[in-house]
C-alpha positions in Angstrom: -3.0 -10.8 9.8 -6.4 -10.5 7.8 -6.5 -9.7 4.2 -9.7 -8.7 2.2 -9.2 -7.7 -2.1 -11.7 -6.3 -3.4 -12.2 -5.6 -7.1 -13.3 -2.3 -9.4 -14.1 -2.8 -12.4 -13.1 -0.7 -15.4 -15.0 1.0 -18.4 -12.8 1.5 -21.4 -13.1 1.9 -25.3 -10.4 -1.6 -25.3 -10.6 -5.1 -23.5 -7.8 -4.1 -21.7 -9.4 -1.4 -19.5 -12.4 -3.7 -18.8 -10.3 -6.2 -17.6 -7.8 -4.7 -15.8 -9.2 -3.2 -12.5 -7.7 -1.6 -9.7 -7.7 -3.9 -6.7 -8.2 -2.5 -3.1 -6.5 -5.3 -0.3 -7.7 -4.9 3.5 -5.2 -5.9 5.8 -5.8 -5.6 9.2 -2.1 -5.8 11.1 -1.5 -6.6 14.9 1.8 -5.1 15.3 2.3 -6.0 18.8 1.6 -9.3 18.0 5.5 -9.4 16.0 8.2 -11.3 18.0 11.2 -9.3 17.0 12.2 -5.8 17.0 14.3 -4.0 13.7 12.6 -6.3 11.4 10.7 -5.8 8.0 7.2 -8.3 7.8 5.9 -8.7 4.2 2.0 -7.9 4.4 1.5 -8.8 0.9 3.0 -8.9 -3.0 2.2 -6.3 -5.6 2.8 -8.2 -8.8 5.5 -6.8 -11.3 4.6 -4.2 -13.4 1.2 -3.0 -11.4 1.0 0.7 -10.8 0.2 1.5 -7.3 -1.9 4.3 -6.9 -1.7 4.9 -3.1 -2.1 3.2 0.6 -3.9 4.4 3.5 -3.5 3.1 7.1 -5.7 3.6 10.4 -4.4 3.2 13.8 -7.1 1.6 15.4 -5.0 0.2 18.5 -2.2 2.9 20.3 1.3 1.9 19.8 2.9 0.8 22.7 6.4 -0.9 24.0 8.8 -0.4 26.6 11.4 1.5 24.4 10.7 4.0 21.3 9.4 1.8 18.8 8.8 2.9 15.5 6.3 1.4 13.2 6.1 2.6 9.4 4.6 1.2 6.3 5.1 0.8 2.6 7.7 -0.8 -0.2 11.1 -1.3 1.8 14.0 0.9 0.0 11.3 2.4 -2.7 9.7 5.9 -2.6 6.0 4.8 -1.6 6.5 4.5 2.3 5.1 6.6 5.1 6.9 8.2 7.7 7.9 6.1 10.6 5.1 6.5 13.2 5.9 6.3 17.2 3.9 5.9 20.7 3.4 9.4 20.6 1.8 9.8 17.0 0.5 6.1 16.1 -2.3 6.5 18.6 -6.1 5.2 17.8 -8.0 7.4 15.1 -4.8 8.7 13.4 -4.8 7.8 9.4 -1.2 8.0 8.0 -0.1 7.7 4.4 2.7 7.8 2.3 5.3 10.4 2.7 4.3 13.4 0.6 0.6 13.0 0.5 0.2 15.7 3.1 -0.2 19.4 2.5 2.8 20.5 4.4 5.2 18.3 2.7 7.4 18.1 -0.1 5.1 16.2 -3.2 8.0 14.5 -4.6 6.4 11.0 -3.8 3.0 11.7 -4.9 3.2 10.2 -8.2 2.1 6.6 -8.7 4.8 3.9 -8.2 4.9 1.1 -10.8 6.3 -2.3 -9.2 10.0 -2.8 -11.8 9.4 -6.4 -9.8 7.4 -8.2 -7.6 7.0 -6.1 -4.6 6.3 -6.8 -0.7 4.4 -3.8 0.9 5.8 -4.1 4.4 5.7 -3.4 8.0 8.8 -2.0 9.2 9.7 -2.3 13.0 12.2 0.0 14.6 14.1 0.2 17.4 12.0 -2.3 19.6 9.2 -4.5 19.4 5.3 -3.4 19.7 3.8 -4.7 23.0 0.3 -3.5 21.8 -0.9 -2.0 18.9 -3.0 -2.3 15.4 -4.1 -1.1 12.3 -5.9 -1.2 8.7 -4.5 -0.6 6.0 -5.7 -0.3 2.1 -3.5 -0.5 -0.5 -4.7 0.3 -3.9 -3.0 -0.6 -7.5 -3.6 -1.7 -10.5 -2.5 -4.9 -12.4 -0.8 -4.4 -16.1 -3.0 -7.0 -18.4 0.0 -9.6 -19.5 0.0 -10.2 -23.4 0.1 -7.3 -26.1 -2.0 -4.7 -27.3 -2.6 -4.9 -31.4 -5.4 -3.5 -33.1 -7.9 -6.2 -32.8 -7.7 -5.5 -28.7 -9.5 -2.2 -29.5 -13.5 -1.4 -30.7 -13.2 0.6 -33.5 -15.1 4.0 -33.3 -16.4 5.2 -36.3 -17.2 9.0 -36.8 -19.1 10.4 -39.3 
């Protein structure tokens, strides 16, 4: 597993919104390279109290295995997850995302999800293990700044 961040920074009227930045992490994820079938593999950890804004993932390596594996992506038990993906649909080229980001489907998990704790965005295997298969996937979100906000956090704006 290969994992690039990469950082955005922020304009704001505070010090808060210039330094807090969404982060975008690369991971690229050999699937068929996992030993064990019905198991959930941590790609990474979204600290507590970050607000992630979305994930998109690119086949770029067909699914394959010898049963009807399943592959699918996102925060394990949470809202943010795509749908699981098999041989017949995770094939090279094809860009999933989470569940609800399409047209055609219900936009009940569109909003952003804020992390109540640290949180793994995982790979979750189905059914039987990938003999082939990969992907990239960019997850975006946005740290929450630890400390409070008082007044002397903000420039003062003075109309006239």
């Amino acid at each position: 597993m290969f994992q690039v961040d990469k950082y955005f920074p922020v304009q704001g009227v505070n010090k808060f919104q210039t330094v807090s930045f969404p982060i975008m992490k690369a991971i690229a994820v050999d699937f068929g390279a996992q030993t064990t079938a019905n198991a959930t593999v941590a790609l990474c950890t979204v600290p507590k109290g970050s607000i992630v804004l979305g994930f998109s993932v690119k086949i770029t390596e067909t699914l394959a295995s010898t049963a009807a594996a399943t592959i699918q992506f996102g925060f394990t038990g949470q809202p943010m997850l795509s749908s699981a993906l098999g041989s017949g649909v995770a094939v090279a080229g094809y860009i999933a995302a989470p569940l609800g980001f399409t047209s055609n489907s219900a936009l009940g998990n569109c909003a952003a999800y804020v992390c109540q704790a640290d949180e793994t965005f995982d790979l979750i295997l189905a059914v039987d293990k990938p003999s082939a298969g990969k992907a990239d996937v960019f997850l975006a979100y946005m740290p929450i700044p630890t400390g409070d906000i008082d007044t002397a956090n903000f420039l003062s704006i003075v109309c006239t």
